[in-house]
C-alpha positions as CSV (number, residue, x, y, z in Angstrom):
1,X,-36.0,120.5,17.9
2,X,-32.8,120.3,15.9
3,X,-29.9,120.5,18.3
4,X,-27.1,122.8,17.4
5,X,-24.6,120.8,15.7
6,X,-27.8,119.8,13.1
7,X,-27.6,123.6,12.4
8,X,-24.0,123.7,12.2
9,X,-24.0,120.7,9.5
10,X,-26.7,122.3,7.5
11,X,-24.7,125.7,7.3
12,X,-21.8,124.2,6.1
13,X,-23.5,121.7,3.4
14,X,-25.3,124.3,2.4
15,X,-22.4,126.8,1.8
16,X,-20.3,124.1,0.2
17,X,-23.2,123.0,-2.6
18,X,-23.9,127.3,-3.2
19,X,-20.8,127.3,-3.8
20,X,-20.8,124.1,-5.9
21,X,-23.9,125.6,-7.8
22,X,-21.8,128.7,-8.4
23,X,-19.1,126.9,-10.2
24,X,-21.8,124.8,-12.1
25,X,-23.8,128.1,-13.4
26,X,-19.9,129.0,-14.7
27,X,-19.7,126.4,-17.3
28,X,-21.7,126.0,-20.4
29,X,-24.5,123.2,-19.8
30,X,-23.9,123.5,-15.6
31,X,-27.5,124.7,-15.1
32,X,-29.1,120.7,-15.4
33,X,-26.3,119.8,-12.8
34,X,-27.1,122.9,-10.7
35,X,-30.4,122.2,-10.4
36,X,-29.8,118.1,-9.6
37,X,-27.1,119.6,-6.7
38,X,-29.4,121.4,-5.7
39,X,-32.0,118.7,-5.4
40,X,-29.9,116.7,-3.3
41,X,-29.2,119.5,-0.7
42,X,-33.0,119.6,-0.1
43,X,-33.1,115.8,0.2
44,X,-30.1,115.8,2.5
45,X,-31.4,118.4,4.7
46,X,-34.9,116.9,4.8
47,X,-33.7,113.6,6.0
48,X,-31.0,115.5,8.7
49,X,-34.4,117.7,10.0
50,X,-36.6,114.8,10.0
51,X,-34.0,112.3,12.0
52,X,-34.2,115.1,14.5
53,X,-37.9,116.2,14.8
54,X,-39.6,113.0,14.1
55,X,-43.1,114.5,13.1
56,X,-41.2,115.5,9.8
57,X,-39.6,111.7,9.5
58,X,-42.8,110.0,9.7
59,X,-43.9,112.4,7.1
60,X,-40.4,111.4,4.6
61,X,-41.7,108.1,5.7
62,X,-40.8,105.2,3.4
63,X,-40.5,107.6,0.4
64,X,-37.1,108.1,2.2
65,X,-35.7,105.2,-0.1
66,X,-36.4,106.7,-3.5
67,X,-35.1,110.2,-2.3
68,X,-32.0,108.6,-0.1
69,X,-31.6,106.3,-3.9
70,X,-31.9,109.3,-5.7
71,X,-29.3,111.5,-3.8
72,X,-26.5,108.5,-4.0
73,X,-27.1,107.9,-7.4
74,X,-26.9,111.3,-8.4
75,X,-24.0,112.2,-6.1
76,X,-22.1,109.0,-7.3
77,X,-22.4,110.0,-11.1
78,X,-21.5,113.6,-10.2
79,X,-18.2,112.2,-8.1
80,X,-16.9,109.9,-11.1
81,X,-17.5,111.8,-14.0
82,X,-15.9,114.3,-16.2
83,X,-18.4,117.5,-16.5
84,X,-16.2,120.1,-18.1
85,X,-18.3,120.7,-21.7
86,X,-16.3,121.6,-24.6
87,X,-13.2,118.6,-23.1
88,X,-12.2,116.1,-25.2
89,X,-13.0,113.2,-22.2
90,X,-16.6,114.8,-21.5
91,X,-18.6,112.2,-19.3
92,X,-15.5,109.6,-19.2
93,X,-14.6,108.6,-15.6
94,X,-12.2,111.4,-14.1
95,X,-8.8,109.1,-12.6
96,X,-6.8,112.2,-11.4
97,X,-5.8,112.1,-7.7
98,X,-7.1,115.3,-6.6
99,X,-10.0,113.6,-7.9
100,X,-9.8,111.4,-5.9
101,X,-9.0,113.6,-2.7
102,X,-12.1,115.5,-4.1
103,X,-14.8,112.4,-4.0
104,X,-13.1,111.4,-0.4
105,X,-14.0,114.9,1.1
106,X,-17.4,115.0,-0.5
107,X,-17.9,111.8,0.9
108,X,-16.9,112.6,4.1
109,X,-19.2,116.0,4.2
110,X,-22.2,114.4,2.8
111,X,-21.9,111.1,4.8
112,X,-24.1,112.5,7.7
113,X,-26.7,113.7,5.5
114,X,-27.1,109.8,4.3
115,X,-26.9,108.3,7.6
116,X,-30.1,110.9,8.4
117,X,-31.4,109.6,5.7
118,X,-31.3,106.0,6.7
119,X,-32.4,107.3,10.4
120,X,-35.4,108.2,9.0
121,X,-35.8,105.0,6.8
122,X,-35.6,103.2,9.1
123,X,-37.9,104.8,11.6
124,X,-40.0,104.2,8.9
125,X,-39.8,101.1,8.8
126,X,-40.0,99.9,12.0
127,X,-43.0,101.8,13.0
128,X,-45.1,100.1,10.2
């Protein structure tokens, strides 16, 4: 059984990346980044579910690494980059310090999601 706090953390990730979506479904050419931050909240709450009830781990199983790879990878190249179609800088790294302060708190709120994710790895792992 998830414990309440597990609840908690998936309520507020999930608000957070709606919201995310929302803004992404805004601009012209968001829907491809939508749908990838969208992607990653399933991933995310997969692995925070299945560190908790392990029948669902063992299921994630070692195909934990190429979703935990997948989420990083995409959350990295969503932190760094410039996605405002139509700017000048499209797809050139962002340097800004609120973007900065932005990538720290994403960090910070998705951090947990990873660490499930490496739970669940790593259960996987060892039980082989």
């Amino acid at each position: 059984m998830v414990p309440w706090y597990g609840y908690l953390y998936m309520a507020v990730l999930g608000l957070l990346v709606f919201a995310g979506i929302i803004e992404e479904l805004k601009k012209p050419g968001g829907k491809l980044y939508a749908l990838g931050t969208f992607i990653s909240l399933i991933i995310l709450l997969a692995f925070v579910v299945g560190s908790f009830i392990t029948e669902i781990g063992a299921t994630i199983g070692l195909f934990g690494i190429p979703l935990l790879l997948i989420a990083v990878v995409y959350d990295l190249y969503l932190s760094n980059l410039n996605l405002i179609v139509g700017s000048k800088h499209f797809g050139e790294p962002l340097e800004e310090v609120k973007t900065r302060m932005d990538l720290m708190t994403a960090s910070i709120i998705v951090a947990p999601g990873y660490l499930a994710g490496i739970t669940v790895i790593y259960r996987a792992v060892t039980s082989s």
